[in-house]
C-alpha positions, -999 to +999 in steps of 0.1 A: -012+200-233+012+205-264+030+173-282+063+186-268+050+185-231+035+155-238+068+141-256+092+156-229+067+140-201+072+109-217+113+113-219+111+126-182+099+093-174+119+071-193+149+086-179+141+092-145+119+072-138+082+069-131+084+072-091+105+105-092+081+120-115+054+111-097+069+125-069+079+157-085+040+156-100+026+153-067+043+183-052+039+209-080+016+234-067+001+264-089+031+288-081+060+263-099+035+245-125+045+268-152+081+262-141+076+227-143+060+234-179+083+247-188+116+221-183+090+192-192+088+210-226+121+230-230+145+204-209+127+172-215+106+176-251+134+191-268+169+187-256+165+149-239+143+144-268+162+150-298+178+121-315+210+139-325+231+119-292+223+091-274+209+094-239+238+082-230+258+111-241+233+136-230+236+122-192+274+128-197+270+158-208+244+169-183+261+156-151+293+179-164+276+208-168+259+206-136+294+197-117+309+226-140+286+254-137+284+244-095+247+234-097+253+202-076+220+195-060+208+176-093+239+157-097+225+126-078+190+124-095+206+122-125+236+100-114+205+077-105+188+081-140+228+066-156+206+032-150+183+040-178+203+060-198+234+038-207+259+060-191+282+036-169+303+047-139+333+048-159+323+075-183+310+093-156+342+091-139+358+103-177+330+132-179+343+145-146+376+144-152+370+170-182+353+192-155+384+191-134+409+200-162+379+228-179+362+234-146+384+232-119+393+205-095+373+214-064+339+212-089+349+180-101+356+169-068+327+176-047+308+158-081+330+129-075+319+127-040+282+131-047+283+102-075+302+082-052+272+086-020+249+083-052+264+047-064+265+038-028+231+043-017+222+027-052+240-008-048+227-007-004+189-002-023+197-034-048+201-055-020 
């Protein structure tokens, strides 16, 4: 294993957390492993782990994009991982906002909807 898989591995699990990794661990098979190499190094050991923004910003930034470019089925993991990362409901609710106005409304909505279900299931699991 290289430092930046081992380094990204090790972000993965900060901000995720260590159950959805294990999860994700456990169903990697030989045909996605070197996918899964590659965005624990390339995702995880060198964009979540630079120290240029806070993680924080970088969940703002990544829920955006992924409401933005349409790619909605990770919204909710990483609406989940806003717990570890800083990123509070409210500038979630700013991020997407700027994905309306740059993006277009119906992204920004269905995104709204999923961190709503998101938030909801969150607070039912608290309980």
């Amino acid at each position: 294993m290289s430092d930046r898989f081992e380094r990204g591995m090790k972000v993965r699990r900060e901000v995720l957390g260590d159950a959805h990794v294990d999860r994700a661990e456990a169903a990697k098979t030989e045909f996605d492993q070197p996918f899964q190499a590659l965005i624990t190094e390339g995702a995880w050991g060198t964009v979540w782990a630079s120290d240029r923004l806070t993680r924080r910003e970088r969940s703002m930034l990544t829920i955006a994009l992924l409401a933005a470019t349409g790619n909605f089925e990770e919204i909710p993991m990483h609406i989940r991982a806003t717990t570890r990362t800083g990123a509070s409901r409210e500038d979630i609710a700013e991020a997407l906002q700027h994905v309306a106005i740059y993006a277009g409304v119906p992204k920004a909505n269905h995104a709204l909807k999923l961190a709503k279900q998101t938030y909801a299931e969150m607070e039912k699991n608290e309980e």
